[in-house]
C-alpha positions in Angstrom: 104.8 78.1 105.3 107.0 78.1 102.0 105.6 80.2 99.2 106.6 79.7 95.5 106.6 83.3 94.0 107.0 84.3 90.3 107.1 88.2 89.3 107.5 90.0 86.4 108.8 93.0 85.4 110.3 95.5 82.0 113.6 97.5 82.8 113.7 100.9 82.0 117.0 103.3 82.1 116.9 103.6 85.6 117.5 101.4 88.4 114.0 99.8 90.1 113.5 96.8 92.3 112.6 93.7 90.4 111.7 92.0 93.7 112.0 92.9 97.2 111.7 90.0 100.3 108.6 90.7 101.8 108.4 91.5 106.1 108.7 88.3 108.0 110.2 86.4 105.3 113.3 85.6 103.6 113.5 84.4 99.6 115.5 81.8 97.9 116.4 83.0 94.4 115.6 80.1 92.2 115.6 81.8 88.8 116.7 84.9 87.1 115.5 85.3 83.5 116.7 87.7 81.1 114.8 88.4 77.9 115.3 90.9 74.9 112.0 91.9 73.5 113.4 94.4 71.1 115.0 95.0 68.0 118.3 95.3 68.7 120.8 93.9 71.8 120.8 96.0 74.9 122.6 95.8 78.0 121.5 95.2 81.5 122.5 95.4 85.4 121.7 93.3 88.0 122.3 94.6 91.3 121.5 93.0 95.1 120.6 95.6 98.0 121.1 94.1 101.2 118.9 96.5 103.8 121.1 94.8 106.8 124.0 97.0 105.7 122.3 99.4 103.4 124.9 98.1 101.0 124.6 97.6 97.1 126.5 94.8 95.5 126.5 94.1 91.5 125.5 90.6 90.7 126.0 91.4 86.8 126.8 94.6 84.7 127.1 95.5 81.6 125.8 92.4 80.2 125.1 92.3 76.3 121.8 90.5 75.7 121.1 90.4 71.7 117.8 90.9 70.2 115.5 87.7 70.8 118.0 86.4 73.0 117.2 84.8 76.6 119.5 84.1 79.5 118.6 82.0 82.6 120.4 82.9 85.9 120.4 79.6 88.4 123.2 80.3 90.3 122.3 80.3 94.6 121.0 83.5 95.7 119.5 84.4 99.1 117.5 87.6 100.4 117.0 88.3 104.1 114.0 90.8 105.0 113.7 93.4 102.8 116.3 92.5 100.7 115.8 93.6 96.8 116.5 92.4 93.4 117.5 95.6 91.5 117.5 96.1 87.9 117.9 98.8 84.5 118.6 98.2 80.8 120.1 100.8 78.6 117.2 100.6 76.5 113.7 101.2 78.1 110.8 98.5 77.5 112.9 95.9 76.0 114.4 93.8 78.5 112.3 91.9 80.6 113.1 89.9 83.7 111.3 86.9 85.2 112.2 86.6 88.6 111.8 82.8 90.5 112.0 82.2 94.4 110.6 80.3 97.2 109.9 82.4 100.3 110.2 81.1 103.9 109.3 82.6 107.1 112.5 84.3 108.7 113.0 82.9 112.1 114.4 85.3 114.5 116.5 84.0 117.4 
């Protein structure tokens, strides 16, 4: 059965998972949403840790996001089985990211 799954989350300094693909199912990314809550621009990371390989790849980094600004991410993602969404800002409390996906059950073969 497809879920529809929204989850929210602040950045701090260091990296933390936004989003991880629960057991038993894999997550289409529909949406990435970057927001600036504070009073000046900040920068952020968005990384993708693939738990087949144990491998982290950058999706963005270093991104400048001024003050009140928002930035919507659509581009095709996909997360097998335990694969996480990981995020940090280089200013705590002030970026916030929406995160958007549809999970599915992961069929094994």
């Amino acid at each position: 059965m497809r879920k529809k799954r929204t989850v929210h989350f602040t950045a701090d300094i260091l990296y933390a998972p936004v989003y991880t693909a629960p057991a038993r199912f894999e997550a289409d990314v529909k949406s990435i949403i970057v927001a600036n809550v504070g009073t000046s621009a900040a920068t952020f990371d968005i990384k993708y840790y693939e738990k087949l390989t144990d491998t982290t790849h950058f999706i963005v980094k270093g991104v400048t996001i001024s003050r009140g600004q928002m930035i919507q991410i659509t581009d095709p993602l996909f997360l097998l089985v335990n694969d996480k969404l990981i995020v940090s800002a280089s200013t705590a409390d002030t970026v916030k990211f929406t995160v958007t996906v549809n999970e599915e059950p992961a069929y094994t073969i």
